[in-house]
Structures are given as structure tokens and as C-alpha cells.
ChimeraX commands (.cxc) that place a marker at each C-alpha (Angstrom):
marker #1 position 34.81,46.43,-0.54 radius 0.5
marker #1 position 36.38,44.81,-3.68 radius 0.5
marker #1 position 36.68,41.42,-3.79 radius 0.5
marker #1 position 40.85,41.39,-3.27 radius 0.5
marker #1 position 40.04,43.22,0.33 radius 0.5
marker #1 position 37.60,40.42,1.13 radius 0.5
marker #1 position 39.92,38.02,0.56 radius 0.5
marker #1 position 42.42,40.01,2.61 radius 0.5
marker #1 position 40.21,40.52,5.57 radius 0.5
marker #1 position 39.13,36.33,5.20 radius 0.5
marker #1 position 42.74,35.47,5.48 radius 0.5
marker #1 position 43.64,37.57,8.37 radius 0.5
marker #1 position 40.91,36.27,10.25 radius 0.5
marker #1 position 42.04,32.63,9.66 radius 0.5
marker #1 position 44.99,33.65,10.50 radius 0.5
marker #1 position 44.10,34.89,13.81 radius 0.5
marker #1 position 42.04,31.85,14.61 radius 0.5
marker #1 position 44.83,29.66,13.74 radius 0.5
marker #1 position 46.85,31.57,16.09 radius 0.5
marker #1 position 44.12,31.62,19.16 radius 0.5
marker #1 position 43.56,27.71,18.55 radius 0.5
marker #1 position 47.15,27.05,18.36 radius 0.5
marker #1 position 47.68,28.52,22.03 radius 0.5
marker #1 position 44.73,26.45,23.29 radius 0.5
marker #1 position 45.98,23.27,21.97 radius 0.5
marker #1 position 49.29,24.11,23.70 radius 0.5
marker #1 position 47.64,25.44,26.91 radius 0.5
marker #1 position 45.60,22.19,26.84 radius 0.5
marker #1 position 48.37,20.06,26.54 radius 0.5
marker #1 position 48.87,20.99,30.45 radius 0.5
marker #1 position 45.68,20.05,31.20 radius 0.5
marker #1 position 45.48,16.96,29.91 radius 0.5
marker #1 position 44.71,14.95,32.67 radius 0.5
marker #1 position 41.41,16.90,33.16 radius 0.5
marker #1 position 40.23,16.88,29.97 radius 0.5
marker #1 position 41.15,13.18,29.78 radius 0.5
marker #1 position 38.73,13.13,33.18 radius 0.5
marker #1 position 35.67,14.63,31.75 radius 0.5
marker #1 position 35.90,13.05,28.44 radius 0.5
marker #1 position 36.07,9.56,30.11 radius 0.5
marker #1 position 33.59,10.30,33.04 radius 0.5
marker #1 position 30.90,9.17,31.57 radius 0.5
marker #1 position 32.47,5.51,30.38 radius 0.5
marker #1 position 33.20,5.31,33.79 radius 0.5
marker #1 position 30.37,5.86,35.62 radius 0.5
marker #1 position 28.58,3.39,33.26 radius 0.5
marker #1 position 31.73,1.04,34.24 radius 0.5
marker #1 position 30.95,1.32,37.70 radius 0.5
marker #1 position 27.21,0.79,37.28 radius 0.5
marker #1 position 27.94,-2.69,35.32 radius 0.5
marker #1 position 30.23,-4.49,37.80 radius 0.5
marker #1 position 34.03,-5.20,37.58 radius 0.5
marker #1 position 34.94,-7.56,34.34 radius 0.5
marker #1 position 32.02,-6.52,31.78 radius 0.5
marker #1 position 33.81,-3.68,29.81 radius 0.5
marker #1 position 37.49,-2.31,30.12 radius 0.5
marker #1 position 38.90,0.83,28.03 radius 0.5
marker #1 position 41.73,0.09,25.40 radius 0.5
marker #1 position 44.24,1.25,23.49 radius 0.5
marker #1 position 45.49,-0.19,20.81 radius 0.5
marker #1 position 48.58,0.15,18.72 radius 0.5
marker #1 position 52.19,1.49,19.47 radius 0.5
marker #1 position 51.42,5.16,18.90 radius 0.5
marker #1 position 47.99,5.09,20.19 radius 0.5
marker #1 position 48.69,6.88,23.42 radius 0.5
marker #1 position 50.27,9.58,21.52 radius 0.5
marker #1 position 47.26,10.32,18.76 radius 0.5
marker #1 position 45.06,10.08,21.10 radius 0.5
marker #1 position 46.88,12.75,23.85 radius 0.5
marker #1 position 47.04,15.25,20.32 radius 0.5
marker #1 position 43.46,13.97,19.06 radius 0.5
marker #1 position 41.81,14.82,22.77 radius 0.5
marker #1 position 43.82,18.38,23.05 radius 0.5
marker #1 position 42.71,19.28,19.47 radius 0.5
marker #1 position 39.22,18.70,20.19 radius 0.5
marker #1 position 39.40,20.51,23.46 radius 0.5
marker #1 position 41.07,23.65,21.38 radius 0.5
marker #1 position 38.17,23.19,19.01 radius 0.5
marker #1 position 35.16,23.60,21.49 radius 0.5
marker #1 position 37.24,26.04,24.07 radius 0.5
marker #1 position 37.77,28.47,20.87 radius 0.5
marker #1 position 34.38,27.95,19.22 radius 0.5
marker #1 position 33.12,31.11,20.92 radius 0.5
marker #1 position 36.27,33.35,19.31 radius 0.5
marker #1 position 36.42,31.80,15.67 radius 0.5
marker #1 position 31.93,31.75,15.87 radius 0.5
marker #1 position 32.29,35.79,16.36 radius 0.5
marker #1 position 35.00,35.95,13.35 radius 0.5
marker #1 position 32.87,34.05,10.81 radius 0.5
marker #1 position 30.26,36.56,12.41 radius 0.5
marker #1 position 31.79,39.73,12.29 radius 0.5
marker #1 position 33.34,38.49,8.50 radius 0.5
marker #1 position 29.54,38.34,7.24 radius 0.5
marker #1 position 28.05,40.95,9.37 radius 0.5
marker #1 position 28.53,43.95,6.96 radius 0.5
marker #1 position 27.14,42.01,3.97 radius 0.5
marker #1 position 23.45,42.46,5.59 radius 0.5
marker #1 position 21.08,45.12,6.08 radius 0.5
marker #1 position 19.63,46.46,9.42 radius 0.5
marker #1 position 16.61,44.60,10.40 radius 0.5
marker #1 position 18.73,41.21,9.20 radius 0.5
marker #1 position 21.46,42.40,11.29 radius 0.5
marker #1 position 19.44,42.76,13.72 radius 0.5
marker #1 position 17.19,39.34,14.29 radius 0.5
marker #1 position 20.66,37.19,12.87 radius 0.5
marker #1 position 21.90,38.94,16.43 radius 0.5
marker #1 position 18.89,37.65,18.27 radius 0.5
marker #1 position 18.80,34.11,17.06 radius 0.5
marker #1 position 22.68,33.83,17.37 radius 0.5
marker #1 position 22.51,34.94,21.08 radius 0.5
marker #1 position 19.64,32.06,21.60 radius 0.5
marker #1 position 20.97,29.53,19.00 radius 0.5
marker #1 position 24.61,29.43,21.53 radius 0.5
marker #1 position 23.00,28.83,24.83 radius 0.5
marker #1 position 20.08,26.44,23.34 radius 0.5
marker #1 position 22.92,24.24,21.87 radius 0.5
marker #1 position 24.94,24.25,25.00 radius 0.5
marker #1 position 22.06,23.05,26.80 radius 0.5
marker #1 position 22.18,20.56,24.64 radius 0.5
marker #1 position 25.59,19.35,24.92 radius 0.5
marker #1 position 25.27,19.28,28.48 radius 0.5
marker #1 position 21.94,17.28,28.40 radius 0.5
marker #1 position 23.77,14.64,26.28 radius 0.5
marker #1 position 26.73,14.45,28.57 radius 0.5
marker #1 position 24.43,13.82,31.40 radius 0.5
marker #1 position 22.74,10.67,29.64 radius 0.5
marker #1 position 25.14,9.46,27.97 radius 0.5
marker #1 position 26.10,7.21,31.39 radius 0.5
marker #1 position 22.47,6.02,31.37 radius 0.5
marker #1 position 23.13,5.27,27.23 radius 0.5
marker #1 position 27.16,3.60,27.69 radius 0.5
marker #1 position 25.38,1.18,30.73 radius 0.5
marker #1 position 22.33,-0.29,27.98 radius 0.5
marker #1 position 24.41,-0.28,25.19 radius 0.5
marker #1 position 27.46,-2.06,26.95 radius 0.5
marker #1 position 24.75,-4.31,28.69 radius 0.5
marker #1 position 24.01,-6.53,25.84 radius 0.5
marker #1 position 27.28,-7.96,26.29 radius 0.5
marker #1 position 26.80,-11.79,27.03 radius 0.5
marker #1 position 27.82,-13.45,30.33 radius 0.5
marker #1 position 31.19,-14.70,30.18 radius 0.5
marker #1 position 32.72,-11.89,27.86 radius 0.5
marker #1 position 34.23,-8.66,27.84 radius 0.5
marker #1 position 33.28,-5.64,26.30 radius 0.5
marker #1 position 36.51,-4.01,25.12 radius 0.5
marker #1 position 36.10,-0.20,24.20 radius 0.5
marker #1 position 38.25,1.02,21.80 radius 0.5
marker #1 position 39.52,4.34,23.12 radius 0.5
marker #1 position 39.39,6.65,19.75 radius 0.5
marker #1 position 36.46,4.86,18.56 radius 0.5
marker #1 position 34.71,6.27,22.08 radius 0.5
marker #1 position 36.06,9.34,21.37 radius 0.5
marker #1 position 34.24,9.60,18.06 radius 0.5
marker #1 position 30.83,8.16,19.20 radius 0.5
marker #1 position 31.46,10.58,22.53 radius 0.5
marker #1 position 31.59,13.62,20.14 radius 0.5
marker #1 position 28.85,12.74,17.93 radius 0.5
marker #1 position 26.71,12.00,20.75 radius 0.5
marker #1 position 26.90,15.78,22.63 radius 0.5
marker #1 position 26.97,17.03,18.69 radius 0.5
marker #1 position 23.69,15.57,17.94 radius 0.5
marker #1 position 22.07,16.70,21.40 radius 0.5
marker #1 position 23.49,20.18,20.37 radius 0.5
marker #1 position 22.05,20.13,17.28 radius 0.5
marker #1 position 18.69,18.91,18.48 radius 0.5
marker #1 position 18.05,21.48,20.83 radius 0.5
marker #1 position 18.51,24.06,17.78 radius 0.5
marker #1 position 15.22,23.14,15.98 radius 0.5
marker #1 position 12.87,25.34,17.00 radius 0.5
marker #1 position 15.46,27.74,16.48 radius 0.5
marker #1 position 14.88,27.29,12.87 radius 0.5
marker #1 position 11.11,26.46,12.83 radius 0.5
marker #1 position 10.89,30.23,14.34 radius 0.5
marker #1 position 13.28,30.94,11.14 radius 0.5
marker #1 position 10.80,29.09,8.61 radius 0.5
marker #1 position 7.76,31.36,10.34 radius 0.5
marker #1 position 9.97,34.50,9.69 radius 0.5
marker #1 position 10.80,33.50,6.42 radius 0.5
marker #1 position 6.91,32.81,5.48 radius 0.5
marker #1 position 7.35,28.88,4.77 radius 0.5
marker #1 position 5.17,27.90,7.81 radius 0.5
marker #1 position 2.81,29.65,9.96 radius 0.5
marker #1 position 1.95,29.27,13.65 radius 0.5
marker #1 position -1.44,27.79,12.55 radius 0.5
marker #1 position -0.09,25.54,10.24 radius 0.5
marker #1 position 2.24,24.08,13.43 radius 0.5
marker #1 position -0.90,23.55,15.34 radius 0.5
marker #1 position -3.01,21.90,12.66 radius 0.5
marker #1 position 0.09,19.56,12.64 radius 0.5
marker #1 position 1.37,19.69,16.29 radius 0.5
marker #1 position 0.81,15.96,17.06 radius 0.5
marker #1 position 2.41,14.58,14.13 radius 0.5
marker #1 position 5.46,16.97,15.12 radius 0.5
marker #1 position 5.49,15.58,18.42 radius 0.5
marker #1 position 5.29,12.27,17.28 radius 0.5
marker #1 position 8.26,13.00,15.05 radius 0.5
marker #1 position 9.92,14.45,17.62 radius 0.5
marker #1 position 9.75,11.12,19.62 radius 0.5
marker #1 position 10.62,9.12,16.60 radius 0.5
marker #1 position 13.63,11.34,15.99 radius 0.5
marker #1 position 15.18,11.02,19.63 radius 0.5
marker #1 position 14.52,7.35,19.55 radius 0.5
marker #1 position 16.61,7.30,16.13 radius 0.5
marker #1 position 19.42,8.88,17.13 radius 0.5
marker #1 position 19.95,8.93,20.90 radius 0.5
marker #1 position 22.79,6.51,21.84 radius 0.5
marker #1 position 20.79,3.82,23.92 radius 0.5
marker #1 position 17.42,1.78,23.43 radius 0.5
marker #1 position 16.19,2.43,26.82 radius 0.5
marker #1 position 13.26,5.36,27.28 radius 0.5
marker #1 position 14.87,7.42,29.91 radius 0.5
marker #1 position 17.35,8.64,26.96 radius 0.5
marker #1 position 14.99,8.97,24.75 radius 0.5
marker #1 position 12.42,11.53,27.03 radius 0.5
marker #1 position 15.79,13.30,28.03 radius 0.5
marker #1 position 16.13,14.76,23.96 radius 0.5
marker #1 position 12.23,14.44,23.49 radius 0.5
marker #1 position 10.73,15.92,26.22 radius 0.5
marker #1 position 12.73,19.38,25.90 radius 0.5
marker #1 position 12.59,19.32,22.73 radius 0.5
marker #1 position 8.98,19.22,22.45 radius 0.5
marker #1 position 8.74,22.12,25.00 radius 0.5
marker #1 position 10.72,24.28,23.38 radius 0.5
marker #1 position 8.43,23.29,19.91 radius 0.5
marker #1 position 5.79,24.92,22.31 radius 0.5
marker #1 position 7.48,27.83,22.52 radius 0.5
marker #1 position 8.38,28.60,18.99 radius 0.5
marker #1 position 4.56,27.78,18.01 radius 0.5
marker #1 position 3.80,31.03,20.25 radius 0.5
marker #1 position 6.31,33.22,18.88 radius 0.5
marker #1 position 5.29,31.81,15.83 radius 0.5
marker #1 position 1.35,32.74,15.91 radius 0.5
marker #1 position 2.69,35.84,17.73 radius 0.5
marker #1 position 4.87,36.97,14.90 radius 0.5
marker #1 position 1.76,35.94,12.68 radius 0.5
marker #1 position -0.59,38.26,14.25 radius 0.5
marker #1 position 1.75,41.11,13.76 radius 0.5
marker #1 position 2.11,40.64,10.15 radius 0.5
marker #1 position -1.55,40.69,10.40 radius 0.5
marker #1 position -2.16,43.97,11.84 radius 0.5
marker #1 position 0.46,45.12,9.69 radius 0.5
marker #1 position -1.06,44.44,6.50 radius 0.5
marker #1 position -4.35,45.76,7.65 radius 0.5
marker #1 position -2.35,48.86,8.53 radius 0.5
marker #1 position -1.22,49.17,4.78 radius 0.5
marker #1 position -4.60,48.32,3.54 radius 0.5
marker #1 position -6.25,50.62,5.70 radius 0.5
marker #1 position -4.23,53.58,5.05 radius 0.5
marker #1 position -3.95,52.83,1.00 radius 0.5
marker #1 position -7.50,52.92,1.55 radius 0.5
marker #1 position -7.76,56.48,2.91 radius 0.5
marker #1 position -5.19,58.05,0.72 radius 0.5
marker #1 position -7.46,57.02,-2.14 radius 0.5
marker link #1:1,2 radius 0.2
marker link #1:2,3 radius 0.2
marker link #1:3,4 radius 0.2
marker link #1:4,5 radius 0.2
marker link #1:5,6 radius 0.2
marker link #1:6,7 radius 0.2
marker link #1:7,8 radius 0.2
marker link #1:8,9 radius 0.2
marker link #1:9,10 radius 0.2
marker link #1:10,11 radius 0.2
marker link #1:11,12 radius 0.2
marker link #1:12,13 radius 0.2
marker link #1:13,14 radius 0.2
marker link #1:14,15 radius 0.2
marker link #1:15,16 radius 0.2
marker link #1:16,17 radius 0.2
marker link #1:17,18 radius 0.2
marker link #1:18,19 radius 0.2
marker link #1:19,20 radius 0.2
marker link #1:20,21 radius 0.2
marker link #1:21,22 radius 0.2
marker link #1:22,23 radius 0.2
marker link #1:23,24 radius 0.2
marker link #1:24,25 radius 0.2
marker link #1:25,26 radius 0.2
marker link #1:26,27 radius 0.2
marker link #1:27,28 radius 0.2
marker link #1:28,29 radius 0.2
marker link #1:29,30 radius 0.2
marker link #1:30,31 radius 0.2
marker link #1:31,32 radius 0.2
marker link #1:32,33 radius 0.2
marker link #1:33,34 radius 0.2
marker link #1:34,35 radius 0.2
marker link #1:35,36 radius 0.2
marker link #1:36,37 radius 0.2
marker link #1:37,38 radius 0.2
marker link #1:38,39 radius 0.2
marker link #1:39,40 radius 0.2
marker link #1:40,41 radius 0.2
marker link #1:41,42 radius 0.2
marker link #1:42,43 radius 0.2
marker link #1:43,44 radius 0.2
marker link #1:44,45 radius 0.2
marker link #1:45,46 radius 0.2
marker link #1:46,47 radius 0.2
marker link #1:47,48 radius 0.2
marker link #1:48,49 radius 0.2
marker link #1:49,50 radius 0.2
marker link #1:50,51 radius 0.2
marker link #1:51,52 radius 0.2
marker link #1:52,53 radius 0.2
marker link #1:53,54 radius 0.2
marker link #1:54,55 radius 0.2
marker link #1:55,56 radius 0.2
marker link #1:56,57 radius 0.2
marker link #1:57,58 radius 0.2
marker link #1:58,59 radius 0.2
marker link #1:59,60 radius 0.2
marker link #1:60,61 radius 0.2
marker link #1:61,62 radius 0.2
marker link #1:62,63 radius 0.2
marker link #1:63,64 radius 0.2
marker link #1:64,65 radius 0.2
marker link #1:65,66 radius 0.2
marker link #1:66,67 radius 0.2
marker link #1:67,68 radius 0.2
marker link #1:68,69 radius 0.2
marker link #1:69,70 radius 0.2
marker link #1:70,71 radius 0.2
marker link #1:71,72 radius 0.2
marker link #1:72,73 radius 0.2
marker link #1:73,74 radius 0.2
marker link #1:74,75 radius 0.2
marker link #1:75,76 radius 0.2
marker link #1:76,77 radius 0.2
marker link #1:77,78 radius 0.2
marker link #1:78,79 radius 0.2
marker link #1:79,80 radius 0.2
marker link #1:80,81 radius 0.2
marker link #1:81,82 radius 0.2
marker link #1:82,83 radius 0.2
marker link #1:83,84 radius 0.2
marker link #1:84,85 radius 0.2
marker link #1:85,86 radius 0.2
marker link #1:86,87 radius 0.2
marker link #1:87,88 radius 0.2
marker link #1:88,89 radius 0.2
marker link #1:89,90 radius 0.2
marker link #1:90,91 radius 0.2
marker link #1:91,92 radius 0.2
marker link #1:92,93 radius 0.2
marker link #1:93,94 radius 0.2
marker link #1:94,95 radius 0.2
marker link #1:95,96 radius 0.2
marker link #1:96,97 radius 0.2
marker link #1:97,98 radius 0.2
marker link #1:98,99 radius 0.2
marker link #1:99,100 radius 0.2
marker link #1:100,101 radius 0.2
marker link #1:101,102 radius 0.2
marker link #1:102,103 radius 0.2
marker link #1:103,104 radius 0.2
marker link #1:104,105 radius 0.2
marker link #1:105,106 radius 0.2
marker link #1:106,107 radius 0.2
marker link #1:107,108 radius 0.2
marker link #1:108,109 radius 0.2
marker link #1:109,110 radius 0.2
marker link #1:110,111 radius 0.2
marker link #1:111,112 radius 0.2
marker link #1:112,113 radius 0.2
marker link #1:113,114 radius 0.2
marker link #1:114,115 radius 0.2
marker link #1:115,116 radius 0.2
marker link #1:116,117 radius 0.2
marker link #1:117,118 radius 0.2
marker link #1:118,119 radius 0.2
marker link #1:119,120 radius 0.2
marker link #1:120,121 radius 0.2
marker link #1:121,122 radius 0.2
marker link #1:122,123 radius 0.2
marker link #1:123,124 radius 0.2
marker link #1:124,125 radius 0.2
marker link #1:125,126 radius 0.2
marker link #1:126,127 radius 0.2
marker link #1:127,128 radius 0.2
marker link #1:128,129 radius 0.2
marker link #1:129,130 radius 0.2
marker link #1:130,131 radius 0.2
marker link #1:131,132 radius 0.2
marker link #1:132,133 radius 0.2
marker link #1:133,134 radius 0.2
marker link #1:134,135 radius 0.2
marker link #1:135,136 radius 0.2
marker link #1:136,137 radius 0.2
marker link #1:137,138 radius 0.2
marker link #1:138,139 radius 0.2
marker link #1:139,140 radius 0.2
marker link #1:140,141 radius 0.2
marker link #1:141,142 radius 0.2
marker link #1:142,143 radius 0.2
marker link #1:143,144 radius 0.2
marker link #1:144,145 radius 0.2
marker link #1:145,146 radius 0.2
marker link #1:146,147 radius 0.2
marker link #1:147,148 radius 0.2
marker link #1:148,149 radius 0.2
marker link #1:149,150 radius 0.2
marker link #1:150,151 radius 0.2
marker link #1:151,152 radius 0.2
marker link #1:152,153 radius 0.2
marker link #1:153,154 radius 0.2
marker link #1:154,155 radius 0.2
marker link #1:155,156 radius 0.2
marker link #1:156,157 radius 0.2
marker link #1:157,158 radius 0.2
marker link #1:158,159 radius 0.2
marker link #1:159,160 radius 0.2
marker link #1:160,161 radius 0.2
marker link #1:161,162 radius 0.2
marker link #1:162,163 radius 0.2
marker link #1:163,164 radius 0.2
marker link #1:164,165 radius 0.2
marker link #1:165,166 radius 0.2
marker link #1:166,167 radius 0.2
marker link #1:167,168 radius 0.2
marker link #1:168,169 radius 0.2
marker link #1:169,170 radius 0.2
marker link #1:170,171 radius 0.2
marker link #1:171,172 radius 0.2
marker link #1:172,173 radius 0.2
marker link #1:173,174 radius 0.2
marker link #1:174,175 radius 0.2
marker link #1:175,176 radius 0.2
marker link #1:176,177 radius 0.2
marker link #1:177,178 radius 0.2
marker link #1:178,179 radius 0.2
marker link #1:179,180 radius 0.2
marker link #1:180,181 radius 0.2
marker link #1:181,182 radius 0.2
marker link #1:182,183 radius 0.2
marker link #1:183,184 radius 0.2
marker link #1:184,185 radius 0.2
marker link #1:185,186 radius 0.2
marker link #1:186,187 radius 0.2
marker link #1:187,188 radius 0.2
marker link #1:188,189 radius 0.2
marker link #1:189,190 radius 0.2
marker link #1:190,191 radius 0.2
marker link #1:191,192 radius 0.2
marker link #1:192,193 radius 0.2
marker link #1:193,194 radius 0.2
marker link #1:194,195 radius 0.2
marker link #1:195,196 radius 0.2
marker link #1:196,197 radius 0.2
marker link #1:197,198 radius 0.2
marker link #1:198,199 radius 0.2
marker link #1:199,200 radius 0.2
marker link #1:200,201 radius 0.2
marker link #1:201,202 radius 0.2
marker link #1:202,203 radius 0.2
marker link #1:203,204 radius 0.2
marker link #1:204,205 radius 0.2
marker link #1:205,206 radius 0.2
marker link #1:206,207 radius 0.2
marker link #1:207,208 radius 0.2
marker link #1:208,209 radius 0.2
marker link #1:209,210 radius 0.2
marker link #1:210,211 radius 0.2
marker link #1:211,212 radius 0.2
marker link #1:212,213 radius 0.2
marker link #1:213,214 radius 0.2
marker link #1:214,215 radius 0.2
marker link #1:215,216 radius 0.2
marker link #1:216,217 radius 0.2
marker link #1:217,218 radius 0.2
marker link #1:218,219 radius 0.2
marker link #1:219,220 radius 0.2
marker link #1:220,221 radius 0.2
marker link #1:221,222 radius 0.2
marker link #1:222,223 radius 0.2
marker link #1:223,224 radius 0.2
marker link #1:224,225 radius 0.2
marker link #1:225,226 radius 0.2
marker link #1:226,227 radius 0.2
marker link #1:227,228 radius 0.2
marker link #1:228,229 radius 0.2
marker link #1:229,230 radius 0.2
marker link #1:230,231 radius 0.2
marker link #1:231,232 radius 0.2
marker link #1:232,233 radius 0.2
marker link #1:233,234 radius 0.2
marker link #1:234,235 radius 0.2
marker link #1:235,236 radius 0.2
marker link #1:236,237 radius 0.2
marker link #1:237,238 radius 0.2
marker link #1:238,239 radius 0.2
marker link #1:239,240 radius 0.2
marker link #1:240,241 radius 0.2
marker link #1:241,242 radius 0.2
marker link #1:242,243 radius 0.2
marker link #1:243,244 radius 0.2
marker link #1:244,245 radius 0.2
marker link #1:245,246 radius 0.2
marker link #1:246,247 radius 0.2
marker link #1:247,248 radius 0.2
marker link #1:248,249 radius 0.2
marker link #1:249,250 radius 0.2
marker link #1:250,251 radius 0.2
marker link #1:251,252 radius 0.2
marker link #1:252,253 radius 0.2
view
């Protein structure tokens, strides 16, 4: 294709997501009440856990209400439509590759979805646990004020990071494909992994306390398992390939 039908075939995709995302943000402008449920279900449940009079949600400013009910429908249009406008950016760079690239980018992008979704969900679930020691440092005799969109913001970075975490051995299994590391390299160096692992989670997990912590760690260090396997696997059939080559150049000469 030249490059003028690119371009043509890159703006009528955007123009179809803008379409599909406009008609969520409208259809979740109905729903706004249960969005505005889930989004603030874990606040409360670490609300209820403190005790009346340590933390109440805020909004501040005239037309804070009203960003806020567009701010919360946008991002719900964003993450109910990420599975439409993830196939066009797919389906716009699908026919640039070859076959065998077509064909693992198809395996790792039908792994890479659910892994991060796990994710998401496993951050939603300790994020509670997270609000409750983070909101527990407030002294006796005071009241923790949480400002609506900044909870928004640290809400979404939160299951965003958790999503992302749960995608590394997604790429380690990449950087074994790709010949930077090899299966026994990962197990010369498992324990310092681990340990990074551990230090990573503690970095950016939203609470201090170790129950958060071993909810990103412990996953993803089992899942690090896993892609050392595929990993030596996909090692030992590079190995039998080459002998295959060298063995048959052999014979032909």
C-alpha cells in the first residue's frame, strides 16, 4: 500500500473508534450511578474498616460534581472500548508482518489481555487492604479528607500498575524469543529476580503493609516460574534445531 492509503485506512479507523467511544461515554452517562459504585467501593470499604470520623470523601469547587460525572464516564468509555480500539491498532499493523510474527504477536496478545486483567482485578481487590494503612496514619483527633479526583487518579494508577505488573513475564518470554536472555541465564539469576520482584511490589504497591505487597509478588513470581520453563523449553528447541542444520550440512557434504 502507498503511504497516502495508510494514512487513509489510519484515519478511518480513528474515526471509527471515536465513534464507538463516543456511544459508550453517552451510554455510560446512564449508568453513572454504578460506575460511581465500583469506582468508590473500595474507599468505602476501607471507610468502614476505620470507624466513623477518620476519613470522609470530598469535592471541592463549584463545578467539581460536573468534571468529575464527565471525568468518571470518560474513563469508563476508555476501559469498556479498550477491547474494540486494541483490535484496530491490531488489525492496522497486522499486514506489515510476516507469518511466523503474525503468528506468536497472536499468541502473546491473546495471553498479554487476560494476564493484565488479572491484574487489574488483583489490584482492585487490595486496594481496600492499601486505602485502610495508608488512611491509618492519620493522627487521633483529625480527619482525613479525600479529595475525590485526586482518588480517582491514584485509583487508576493503582489497577494500571497491577495490570502492568502481571505482563512481565510476558515480555521476559519475549526477550528469550528474541535471543537477549536464555532460560539458563534466568535460573543462574532466579533469586536475585525474585528478590527484585519483592523489591518492585514493595515500591510501587499503594500501602506499606505485607499483605499488599505478597498480593503483586507472589503471582508475579509464579508466573516468572512459568516463563523460565517456556523459556528453557523454547531453548532446547533451538537446540535440536541447530543440530538438525548441522547435521544435515554435514551429510550433504
Amino acid at each position: 500500500m502507498a503511504l497516502s492509503d495508510h494514512l487513509r485506512e489510519l484515519r478511518g479507523r480513528l474515526m471509527r473508534v471515536a465513534l464507538v467511544m463516543t456511544l459508550a461515554f453517552v451510554a455510560a452517562l446512564f449508568f453513572y450511578d454504578a460506575i460511581l459504585k465500583v469506582v468508590t467501593g473500595p474507599y468505602l470499604h476501607a471507610q468502614e474498616a476505620l470507624g466513623s470520623g477518620v476519613t470522609e470523601a470530598v469535592i471541592s469547587g463549584a463545578g467539581g460534581p460536573f468534571l468529575l460525572y464527565f471525568k468518571l464516564c470518560g474513563l469508563a468509555a476508555v476501559v469498556l472500548t479498550s477491547p474494540y480500539w486494541l483490535y484496530q491498532v491490531w488489525a492496522f499493523i497486522l499486514p506489515g508482518l510476516h507469518a511466523h510474527e503474525r503468528r506468536w504477536s497472536m499468541v502473546f496478545v491473546s495471553i498479554a489481555g487476560p494476564l493484565f486483567m488479572i491484574g487489574v482485578v488483583t489490584g482492585y481487590l487490595t486496594l481496600p487492604k492499601g486505602l485502610e494503612v495508608l488512611i491509618g496514619f492519620t493522627p487521633d483527633n483529625f480527619t482525613n479528607l479525600v479529595e475525590f479526583q485526586e482518588y480517582l487518579s491514584f485509583f487508576s494508577r493503582t489497577l494500571l500498575v497491577f495490570g502492568l505488573a502481571f505482563e512481565i513475564p510476558v515480555f521476559i518470554v519475549l526477550l528469550n524469543l528474541a535471543g537477549v536472555v536464555t532460560g539458563k541465564w534466568l535460573g543462574e539469576h532466579r533469586s536475585w529476580i525474585i528478590l527484585g520482584v519483592f523489591i518492585f511490589a514493595a515500591i510501587v504497591t499503594p500501602s506499606t503493609d505485607p499483605f499488599t505487597m505478597c498480593f503483586m509478588a507472589v503471582p508475579m513470581v509464579l508466573l516468572f516460574f512459568i516463563s523460565e520453563v517456556i523459556a528453557r523449553g523454547n531453548d532446547r528447541r533451538r537446540a535440536r534445531a541447530r543440530e538438525d542444520f548441522l547435521e544435515g550440512g554435514a551429510s550433504r557434504t
